[in-house]
C-alpha positions as CSV (number, residue, x, y, z in Angstrom):
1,X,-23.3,-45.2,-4.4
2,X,-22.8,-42.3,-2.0
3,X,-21.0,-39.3,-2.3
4,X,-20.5,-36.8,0.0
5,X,-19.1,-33.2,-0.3
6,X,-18.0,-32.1,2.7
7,X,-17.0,-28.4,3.5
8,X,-18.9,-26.5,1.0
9,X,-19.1,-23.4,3.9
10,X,-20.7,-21.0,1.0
11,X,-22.5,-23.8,-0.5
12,X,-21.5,-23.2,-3.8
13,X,-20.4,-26.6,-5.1
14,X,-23.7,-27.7,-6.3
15,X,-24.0,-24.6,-8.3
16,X,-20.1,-24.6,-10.1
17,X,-20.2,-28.4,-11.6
18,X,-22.9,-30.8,-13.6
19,X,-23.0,-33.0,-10.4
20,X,-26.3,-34.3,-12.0
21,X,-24.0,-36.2,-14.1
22,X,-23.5,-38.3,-11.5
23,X,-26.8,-38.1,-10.2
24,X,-28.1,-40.1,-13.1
25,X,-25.3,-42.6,-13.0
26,X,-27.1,-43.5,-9.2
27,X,-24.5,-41.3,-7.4
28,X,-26.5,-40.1,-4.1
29,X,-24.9,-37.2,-2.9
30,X,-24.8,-35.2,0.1
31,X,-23.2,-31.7,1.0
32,X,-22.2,-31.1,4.1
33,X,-21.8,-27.2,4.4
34,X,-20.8,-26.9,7.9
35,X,-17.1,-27.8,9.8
36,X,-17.1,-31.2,11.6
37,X,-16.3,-30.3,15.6
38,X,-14.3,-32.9,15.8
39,X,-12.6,-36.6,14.2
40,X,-15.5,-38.6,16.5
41,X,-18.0,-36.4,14.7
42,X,-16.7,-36.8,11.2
43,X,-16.4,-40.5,11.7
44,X,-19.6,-40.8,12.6
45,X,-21.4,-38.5,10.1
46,X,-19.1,-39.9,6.7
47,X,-19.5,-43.8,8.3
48,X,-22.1,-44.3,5.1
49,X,-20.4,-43.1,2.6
50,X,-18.3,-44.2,-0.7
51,X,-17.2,-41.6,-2.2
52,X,-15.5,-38.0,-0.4
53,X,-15.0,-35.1,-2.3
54,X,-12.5,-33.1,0.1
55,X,-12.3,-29.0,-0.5
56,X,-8.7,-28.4,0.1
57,X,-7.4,-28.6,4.2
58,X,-10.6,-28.1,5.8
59,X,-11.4,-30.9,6.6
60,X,-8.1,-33.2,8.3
61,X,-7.9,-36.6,7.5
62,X,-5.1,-38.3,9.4
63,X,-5.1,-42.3,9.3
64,X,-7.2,-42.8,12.6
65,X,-10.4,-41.0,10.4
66,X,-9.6,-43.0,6.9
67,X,-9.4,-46.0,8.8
68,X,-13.1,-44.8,10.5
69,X,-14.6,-45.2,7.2
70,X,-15.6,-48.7,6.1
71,X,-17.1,-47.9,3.6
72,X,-15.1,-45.6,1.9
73,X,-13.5,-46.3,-2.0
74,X,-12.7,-43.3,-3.4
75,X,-11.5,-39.7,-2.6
76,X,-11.5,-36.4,-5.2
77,X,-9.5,-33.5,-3.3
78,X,-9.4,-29.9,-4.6
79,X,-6.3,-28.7,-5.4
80,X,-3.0,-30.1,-6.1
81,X,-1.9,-31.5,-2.7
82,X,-2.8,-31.3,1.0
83,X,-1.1,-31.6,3.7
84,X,-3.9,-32.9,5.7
85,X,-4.6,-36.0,4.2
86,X,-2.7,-39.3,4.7
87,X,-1.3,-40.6,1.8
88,X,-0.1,-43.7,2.6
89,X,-3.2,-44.3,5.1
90,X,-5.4,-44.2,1.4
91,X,-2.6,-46.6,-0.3
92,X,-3.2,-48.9,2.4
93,X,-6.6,-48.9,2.5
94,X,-6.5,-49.1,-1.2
95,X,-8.4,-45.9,-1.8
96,X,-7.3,-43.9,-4.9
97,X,-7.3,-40.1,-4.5
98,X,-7.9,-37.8,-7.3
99,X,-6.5,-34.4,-7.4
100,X,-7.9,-31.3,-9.3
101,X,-6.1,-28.7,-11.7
102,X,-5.1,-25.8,-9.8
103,X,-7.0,-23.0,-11.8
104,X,-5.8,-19.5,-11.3
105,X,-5.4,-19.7,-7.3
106,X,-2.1,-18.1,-7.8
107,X,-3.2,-15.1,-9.2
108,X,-6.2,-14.6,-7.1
109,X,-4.2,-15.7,-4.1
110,X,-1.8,-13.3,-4.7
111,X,-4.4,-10.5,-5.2
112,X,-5.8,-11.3,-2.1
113,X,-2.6,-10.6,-0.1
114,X,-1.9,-7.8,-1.5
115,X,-5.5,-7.1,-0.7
116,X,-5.1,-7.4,3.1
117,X,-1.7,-5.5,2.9
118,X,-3.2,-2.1,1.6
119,X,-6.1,-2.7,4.2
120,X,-3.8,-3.3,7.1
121,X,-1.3,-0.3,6.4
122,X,-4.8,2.2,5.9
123,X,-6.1,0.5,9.0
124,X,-9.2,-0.4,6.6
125,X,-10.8,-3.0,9.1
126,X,-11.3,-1.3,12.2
127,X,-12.6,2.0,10.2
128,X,-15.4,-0.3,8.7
129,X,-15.8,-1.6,12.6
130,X,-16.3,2.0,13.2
131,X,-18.7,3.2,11.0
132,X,-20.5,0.7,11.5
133,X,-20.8,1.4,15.3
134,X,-21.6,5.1,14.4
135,X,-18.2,6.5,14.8
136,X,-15.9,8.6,12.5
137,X,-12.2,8.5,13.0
138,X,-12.0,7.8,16.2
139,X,-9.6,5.3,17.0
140,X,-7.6,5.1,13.6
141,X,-4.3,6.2,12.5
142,X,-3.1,8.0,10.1
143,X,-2.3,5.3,7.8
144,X,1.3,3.6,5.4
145,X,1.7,4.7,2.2
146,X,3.0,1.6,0.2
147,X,5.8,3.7,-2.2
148,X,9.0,3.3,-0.9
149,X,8.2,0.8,1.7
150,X,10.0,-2.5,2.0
151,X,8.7,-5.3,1.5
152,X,9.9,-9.0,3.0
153,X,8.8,-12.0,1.3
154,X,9.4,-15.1,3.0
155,X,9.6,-17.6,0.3
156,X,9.9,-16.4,-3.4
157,X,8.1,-19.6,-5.5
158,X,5.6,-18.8,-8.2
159,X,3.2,-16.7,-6.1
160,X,5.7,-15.1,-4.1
161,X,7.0,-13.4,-7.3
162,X,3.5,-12.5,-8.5
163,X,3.1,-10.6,-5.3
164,X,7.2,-8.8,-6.1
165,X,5.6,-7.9,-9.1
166,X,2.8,-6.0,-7.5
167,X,5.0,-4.5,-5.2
168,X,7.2,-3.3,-7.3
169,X,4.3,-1.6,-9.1
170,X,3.8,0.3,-5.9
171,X,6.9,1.5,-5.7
172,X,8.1,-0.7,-3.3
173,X,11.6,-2.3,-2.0
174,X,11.5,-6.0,-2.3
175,X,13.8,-8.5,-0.7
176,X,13.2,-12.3,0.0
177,X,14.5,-15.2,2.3
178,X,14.0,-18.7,2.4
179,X,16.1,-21.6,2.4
180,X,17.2,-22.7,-0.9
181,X,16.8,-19.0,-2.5
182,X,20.1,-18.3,-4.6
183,X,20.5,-14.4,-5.7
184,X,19.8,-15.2,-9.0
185,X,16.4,-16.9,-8.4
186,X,15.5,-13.9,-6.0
187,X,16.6,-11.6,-9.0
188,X,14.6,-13.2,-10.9
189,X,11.4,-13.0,-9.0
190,X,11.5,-9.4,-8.4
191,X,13.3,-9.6,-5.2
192,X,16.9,-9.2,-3.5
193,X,18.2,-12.0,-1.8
194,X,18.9,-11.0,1.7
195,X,19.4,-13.1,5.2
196,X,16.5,-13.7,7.4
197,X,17.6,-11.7,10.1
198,X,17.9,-8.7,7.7
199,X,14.3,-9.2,6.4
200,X,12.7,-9.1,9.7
201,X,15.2,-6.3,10.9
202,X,14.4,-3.8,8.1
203,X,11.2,-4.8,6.3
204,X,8.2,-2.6,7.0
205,X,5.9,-5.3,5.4
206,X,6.5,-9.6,6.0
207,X,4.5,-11.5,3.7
208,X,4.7,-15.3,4.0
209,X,4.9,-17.2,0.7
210,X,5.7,-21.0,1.4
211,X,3.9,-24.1,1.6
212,X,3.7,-25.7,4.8
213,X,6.3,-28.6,5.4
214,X,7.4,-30.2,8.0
215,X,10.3,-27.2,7.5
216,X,8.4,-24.3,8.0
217,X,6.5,-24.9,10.4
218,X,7.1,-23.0,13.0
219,X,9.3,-21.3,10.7
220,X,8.4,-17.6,12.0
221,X,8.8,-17.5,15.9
222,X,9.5,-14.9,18.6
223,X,13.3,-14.3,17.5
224,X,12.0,-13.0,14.1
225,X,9.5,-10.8,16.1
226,X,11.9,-9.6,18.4
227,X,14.0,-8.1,15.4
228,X,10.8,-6.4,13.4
229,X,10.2,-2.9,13.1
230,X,7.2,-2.2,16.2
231,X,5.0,-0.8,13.3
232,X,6.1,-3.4,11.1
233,X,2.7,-5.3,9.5
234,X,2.8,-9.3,8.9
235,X,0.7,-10.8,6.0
236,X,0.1,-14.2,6.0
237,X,-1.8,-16.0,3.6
238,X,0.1,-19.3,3.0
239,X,-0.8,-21.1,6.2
240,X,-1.1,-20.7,9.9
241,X,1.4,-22.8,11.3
242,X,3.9,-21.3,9.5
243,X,4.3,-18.8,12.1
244,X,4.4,-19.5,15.9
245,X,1.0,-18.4,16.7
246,X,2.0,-17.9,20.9
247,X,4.8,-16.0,19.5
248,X,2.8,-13.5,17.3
249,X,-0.3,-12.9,19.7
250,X,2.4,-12.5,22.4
251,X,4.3,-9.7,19.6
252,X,1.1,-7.9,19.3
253,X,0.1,-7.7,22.9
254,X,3.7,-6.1,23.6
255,X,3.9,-3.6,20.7
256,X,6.6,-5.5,18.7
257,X,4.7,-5.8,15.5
258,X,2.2,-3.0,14.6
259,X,-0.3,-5.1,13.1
260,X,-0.8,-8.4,11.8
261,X,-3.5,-9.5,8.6
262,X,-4.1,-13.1,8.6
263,X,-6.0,-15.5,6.1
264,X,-4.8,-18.4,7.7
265,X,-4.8,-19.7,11.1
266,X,-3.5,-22.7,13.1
267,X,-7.1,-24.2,13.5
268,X,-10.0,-23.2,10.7
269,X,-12.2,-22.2,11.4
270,X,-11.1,-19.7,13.9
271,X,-12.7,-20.8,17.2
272,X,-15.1,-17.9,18.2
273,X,-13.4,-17.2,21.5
274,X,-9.8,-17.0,19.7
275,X,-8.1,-14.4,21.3
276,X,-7.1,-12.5,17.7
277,X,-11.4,-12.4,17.6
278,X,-10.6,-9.1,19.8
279,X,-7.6,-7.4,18.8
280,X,-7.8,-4.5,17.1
281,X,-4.4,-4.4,16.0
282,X,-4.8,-7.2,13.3
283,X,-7.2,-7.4,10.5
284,X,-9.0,-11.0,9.4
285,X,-10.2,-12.9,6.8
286,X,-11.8,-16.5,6.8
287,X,-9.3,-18.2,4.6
288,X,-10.4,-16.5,1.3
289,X,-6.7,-16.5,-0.6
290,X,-7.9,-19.0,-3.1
291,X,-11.8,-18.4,-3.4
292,X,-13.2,-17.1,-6.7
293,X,-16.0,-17.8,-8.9
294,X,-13.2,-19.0,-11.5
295,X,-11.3,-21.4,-9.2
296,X,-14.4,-22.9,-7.5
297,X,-15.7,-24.1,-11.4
298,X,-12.4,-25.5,-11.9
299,X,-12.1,-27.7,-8.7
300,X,-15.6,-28.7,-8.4
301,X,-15.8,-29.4,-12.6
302,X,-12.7,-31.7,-12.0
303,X,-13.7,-33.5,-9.1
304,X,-17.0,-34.4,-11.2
305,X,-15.0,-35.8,-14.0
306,X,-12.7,-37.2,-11.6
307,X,-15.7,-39.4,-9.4
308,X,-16.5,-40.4,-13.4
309,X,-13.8,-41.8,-14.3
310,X,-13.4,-43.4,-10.9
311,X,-17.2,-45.3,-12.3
312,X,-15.8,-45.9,-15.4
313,X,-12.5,-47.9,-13.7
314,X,-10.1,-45.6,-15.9
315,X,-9.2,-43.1,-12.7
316,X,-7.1,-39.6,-13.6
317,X,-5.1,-37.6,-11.8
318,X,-4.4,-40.0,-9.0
319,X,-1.8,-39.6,-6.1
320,X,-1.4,-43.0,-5.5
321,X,-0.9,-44.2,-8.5
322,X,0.7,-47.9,-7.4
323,X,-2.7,-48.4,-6.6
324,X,-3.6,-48.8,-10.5
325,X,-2.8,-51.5,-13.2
């Protein structure tokens, strides 16, 4: 049996989980640490194998690539859904797929955005650029204070009110948007309910707080821009195609939005001649929102248990459940 782990960038998943469990059931396994370049290349590189154990998005798996596997019986993903795996390609290939328990991503992903929002407003990343280089202030302005700030949350779900919450303990003015937010919800998150157009209009900070559908994406394009504040700051740490990405490079090139700090990107990893590489008017991270110790034991502990009781023909958490009985 053959098992393969594929996108373990920090190669951590050997060292969060028994996988020697497995190991002495006859499970072979192999890590692949680095990102496939393209669906060819992961066809040809997973071709061998039974078993996938998929960390979150990183890895796309539309129906052309499932279908590219021959061999393949099983799939353990990290996480509670993705976006970028078929479904319905597994079902029809008969090919269970095993979810993981969540952990605490949205605490820790909530912490990280407000993370990149205090660095953005002090201008954090370029002054660590700086000293590195040998330089002292040059270059760096004089910096947001958070208190009395507004704050725009696009979407208001379970981690969009952690980071109200946070906010608020800042001192700052909240208000939300998205499309199926009542006044009483936003109330109850932390937040008032106002209309897109006033968010964008009057916010000095925009975080984004939804999970990619085919309803938001795109959802944040160059009329929302056009209406920001030009030292306005967008935080995104939900998921790059949320926002028109033409739309925002084009909004920081012009001056229209001040700054922009991004975990998430339309393609991951960001290409290394991506045009946000050499701005200095945006601050970057490589998709961290969800990474902790904490987290990492919980997905990689499940997805053991998970190829286990795959073996033992009693599979849980499964997606596809028609696929059982």
């Amino acid at each position: 049996m053959k098992l393969a782990i594929l996108d373990d960038y920090q190669q951590l998943a050997l060292k969060s989980a028994d996988w020697e469990r497995l190991v002495r059931r006859g499970v072979e396994i192999t890590v692949f640490t680095e990102a496939f370049s393209a669906k060819d290349d992961a066809a040809g590189k997973l071709k061998p194998f039974d078993v996938l154990v998929l960390m979150r998005e990183r890895t796309p798996f539309p129906r052309a690539l499932i279908d590219a596997l021959p061999n393949l019986k099983f799939i353990s993903m990290t996480g509670l859904r993705s976006a970028s795996l078929d479904l319905a390609a597994c079902s029809a290939r008969k090919v269970p797929v095993s979810h993981t328990r969540a952990g605490s991503t949205s605490a820790v992903t909530a912490e990280f955005c407000f993370l990149l929002m205090l660095a953005a407003a002090r201008d954090l990343a370029r002054a660590e650029r700086g000293m590195r280089a040998g330089r002292w202030h040059e270059g760096i302005a004089g910096g947001v204070v958070l208190e009395g700030k507004r704050l725009g949350l696009v979407g208001l779900g379970k981690l969009g009110s952690r980071v109200a919450g946070y906010a608020k303990a800042f001192g700052m003015d909240v208000v939300a948007w998205s499309q199926n937010l009542t006044p009483e919800r936003a109330a109850e998150g932390g937040a008032k309910m106002v209309s897109k157009e006033e968010l964008f209009r009057t916010s000095d900070f925009v975080s984004i707080q939804l999970v990619l559908s085919d309803r938001s994406r795109g959802l944040v394009g160059a009329a929302d821009f056009a209406l920001m504040k030009p030292t306005a700051i967008l935080i995104n740490t939900s998921r790059g195609p949320i926002v028109d990405e033409a739309a925002m490079l084009a909004a920081l090139r012009s001056g229209k939005l001040g700054h922009a700090a991004l975990d998430v990107y339309g393609t991951e990893p960001l290409p290394e001649d991506h045009p946000l590489r050499k701005m200095e008017n945006v601050t970057l991270s490589p998709h961290l929102g969800y990474v902790s110790e904490d987290v990492y034991r919980t997905f990689w502990s499940d997805c053991v248990e998970n190829v286990e009781a795959w073996l033992d023909r009693e599979p849980v958490r499964v997606l596809n459940p028609e696929l059982l009985g």
